[in-house]
C-alpha positions in Angstrom: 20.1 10.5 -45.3 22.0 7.3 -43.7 23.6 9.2 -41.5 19.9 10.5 -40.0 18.7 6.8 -40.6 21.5 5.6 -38.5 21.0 8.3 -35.8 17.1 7.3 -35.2 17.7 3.4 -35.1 20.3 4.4 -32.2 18.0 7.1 -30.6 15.1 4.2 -30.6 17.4 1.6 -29.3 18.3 3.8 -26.5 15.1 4.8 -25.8 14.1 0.1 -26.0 17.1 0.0 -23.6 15.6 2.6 -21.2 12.3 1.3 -21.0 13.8 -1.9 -20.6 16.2 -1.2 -17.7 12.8 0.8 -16.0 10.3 -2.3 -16.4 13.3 -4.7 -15.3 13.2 -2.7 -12.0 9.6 -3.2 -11.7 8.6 0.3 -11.6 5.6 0.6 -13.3 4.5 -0.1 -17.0 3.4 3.1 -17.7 6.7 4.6 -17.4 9.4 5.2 -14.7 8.7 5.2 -11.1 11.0 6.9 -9.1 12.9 4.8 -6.4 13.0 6.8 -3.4 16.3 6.7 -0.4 14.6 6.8 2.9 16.7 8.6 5.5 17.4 6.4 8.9 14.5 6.9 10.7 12.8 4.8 13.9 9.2 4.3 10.5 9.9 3.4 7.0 6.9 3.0 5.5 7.4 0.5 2.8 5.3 0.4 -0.6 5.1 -3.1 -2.3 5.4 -4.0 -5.6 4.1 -7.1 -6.5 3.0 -9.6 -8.9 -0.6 -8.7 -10.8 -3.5 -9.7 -13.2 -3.4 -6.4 -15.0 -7.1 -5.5 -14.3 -4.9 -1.5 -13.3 -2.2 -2.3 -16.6 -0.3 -3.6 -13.6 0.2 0.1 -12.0 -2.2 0.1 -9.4 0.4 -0.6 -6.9 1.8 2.9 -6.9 -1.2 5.2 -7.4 -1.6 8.1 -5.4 2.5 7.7 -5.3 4.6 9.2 -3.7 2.4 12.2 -2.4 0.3 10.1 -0.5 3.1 8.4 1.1 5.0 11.9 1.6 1.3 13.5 3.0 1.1 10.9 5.5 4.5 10.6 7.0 3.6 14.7 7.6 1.0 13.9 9.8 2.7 10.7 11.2 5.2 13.5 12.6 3.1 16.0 13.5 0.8 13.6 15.4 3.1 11.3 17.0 6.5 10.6 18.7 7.5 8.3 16.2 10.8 9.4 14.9 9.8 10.0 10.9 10.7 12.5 8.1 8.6 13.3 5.0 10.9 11.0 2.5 10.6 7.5 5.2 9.0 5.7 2.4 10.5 3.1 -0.2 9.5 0.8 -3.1 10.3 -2.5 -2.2 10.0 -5.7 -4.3 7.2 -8.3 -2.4 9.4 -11.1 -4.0 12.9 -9.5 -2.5 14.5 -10.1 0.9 14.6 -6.4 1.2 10.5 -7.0 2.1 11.8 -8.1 5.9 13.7 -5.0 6.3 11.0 -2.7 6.8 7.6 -3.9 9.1 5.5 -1.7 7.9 3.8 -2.2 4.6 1.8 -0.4 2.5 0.1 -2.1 -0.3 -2.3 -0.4 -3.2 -5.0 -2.1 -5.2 -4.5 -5.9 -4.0 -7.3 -6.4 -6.0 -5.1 -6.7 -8.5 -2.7 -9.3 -6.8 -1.3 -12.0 -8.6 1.4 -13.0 -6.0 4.3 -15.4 -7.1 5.1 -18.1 -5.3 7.9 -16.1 -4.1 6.2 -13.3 -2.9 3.6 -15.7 -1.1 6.6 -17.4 0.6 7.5 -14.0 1.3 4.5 -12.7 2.7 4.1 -15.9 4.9 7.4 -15.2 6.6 6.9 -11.7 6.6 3.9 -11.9 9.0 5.3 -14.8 10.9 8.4 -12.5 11.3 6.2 -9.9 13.5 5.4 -7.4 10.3 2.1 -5.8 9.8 0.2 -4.9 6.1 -2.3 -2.3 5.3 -4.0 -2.9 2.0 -6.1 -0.3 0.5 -8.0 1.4 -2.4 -10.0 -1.6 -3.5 -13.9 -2.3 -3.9 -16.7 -4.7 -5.2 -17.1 -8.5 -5.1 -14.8 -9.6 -7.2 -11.6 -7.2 -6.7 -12.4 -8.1 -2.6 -12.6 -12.1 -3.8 -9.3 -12.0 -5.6 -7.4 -10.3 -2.8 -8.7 -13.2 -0.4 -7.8 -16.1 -2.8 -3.9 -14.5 -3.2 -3.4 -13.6 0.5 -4.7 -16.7 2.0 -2.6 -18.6 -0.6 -0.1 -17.5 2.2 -2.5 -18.3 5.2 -4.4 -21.3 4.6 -5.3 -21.9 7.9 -6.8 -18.3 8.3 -9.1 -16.7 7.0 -10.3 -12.7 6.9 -13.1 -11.6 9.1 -14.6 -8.3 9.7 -12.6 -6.1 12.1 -15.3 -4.9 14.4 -15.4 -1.0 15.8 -14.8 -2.1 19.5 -11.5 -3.3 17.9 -8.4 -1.3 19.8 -7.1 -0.7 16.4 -9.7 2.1 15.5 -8.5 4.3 18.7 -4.6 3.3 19.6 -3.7 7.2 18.7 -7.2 8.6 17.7 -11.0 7.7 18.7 -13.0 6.7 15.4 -16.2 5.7 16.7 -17.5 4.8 12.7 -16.0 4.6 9.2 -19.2 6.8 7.6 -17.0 10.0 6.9 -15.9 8.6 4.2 -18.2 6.5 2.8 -19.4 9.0 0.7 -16.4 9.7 -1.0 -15.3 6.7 -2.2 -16.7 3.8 -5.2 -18.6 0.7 -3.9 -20.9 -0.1 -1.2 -20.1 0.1 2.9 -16.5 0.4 4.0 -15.6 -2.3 5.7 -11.9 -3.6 7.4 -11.5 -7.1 6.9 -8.6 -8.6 9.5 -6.5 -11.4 9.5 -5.7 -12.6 13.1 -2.5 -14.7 14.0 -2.9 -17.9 16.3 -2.3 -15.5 19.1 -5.2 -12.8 17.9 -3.2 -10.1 16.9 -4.2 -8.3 13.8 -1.5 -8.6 10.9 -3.1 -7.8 8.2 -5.9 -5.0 7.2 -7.7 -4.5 4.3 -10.1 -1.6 3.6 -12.3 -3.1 1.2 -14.8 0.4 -0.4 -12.0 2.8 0.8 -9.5 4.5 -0.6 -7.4 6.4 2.3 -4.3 6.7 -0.7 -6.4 9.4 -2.2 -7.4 11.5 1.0 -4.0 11.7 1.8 -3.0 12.3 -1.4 -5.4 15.4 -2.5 -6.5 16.3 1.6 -5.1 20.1 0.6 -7.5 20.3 -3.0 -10.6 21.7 -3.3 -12.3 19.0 -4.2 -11.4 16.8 -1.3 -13.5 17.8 1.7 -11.0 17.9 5.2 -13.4 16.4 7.9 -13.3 12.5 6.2 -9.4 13.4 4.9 -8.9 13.9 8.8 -10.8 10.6 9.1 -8.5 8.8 6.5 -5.3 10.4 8.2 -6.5 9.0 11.5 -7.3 5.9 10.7 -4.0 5.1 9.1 -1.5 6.4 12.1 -3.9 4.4 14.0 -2.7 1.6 12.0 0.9 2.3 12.2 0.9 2.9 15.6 -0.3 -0.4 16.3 1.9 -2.2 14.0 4.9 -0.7 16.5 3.5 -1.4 19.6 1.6 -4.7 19.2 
């Protein structure tokens, strides 16, 4: 009987140590995230992981992950000449130096940002440094209002504004003349693309406030997800990458 007693304290200080060693690498609270080794491609698309309110238990970061990510490098390929494989996608820590390795960032829920004042440093000198951020799958007043007060804790001489449809962004690879193809599909009111500009006008950062392109790339081959505004959602975000790389 002490021998099993002793064998379940050490099975359940194992199993501490483990969840320990998973939430110490910032993973996910929910469990283990798999890190993912991007091969040496021309595109890494980089996935942040940063600092939240819990509003998602602190996971909305990586939802939809990593099929989404996987699902849109595809297309990325298949659509373009940027040189890109199915696995050019990593976690990477907003608060790290690792952040300025990769221009390209994707980032989930921001509603949900509670940036350090590392990772605001971070971000600062991670737009100033030429890099570009896509932030997605968030909706209502007051997820849209928290985003603006953590980002612009970065930018305080910016603001967001709306990014208008005559903006070059919405046809660098493919025409989207409106956003309404997906409208329908996804929580809260009109989707709009709020912008930050740089002193020099050039878009840095995007946020689709009412849109969730994470989860048409991530189910665009299920049933339930209809293909004309998954081939929207695809669209718009190579549209997005390929400006990131050419402006």
């Amino acid at each position: 009987m002490i021998r099993a007693r002793l064998l379940l304290v050490a099975v359940l200080s194992l199993s501490v140590f483990a969840a320990a060693i998973g939430y110490a690498q910032g993973f996910g609270r929910r469990g283990y995230i798999e890190q993912n080794t991007p091969p040496a491609t021309e595109l890494i698309v980089a996935r942040w992981h940063f600092g939240t309110n819990g509003w998602f238990n602190h996971y909305g970061w990586s939802h939809n992950y990593p099929s989404s990510d996987e699902n849109l490098n595809e297309f990325i390929g298949n659509s373009t000449r940027i040189d890109i494989d199915v696995s050019s996608y990593r976690i990477v820590e907003l608060g790290s130096d690792e952040v300025f390795d990769y221009p390209f960032a994707y980032v989930s829920e921001p509603g949900e940002m509670e940036l350090t004042e590392q990772e605001v440093r971070n971000l600062r000198e991670f737009v100033d440094r030429g890099g570009f951020v896509l932030m997605d799958d968030f909706d209502g007043a007051l997820q849209l209002s928290n985003m603006q007060a953590q980002v612009l804790r970065a930018f305080p001489e910016l603001h967001f504004e709306p990014i208008r449809l005559d903006h070059r962004v919405y046809d660098m690879q493919f025409e989207l003349e409106d956003l309404d193809g997906m409208a329908a599909y996804v929580p809260g009111g009109k989707i709009v693309y709020y912008g930050i500009f740089d002193a020099d006008r050039r878009l840095v950062i995007a946020a689709g406030h009412n849109n969730d392109l994470a989860n048409f790339w991530d189910w665009y081959d299920e049933a339930r997800m209809p293909l004309e505004p998954a081939a929207d959602a695809f669209r718009l975000g190579i549209n997005f990458v390929v400006w990131s790389m050419t402006h």
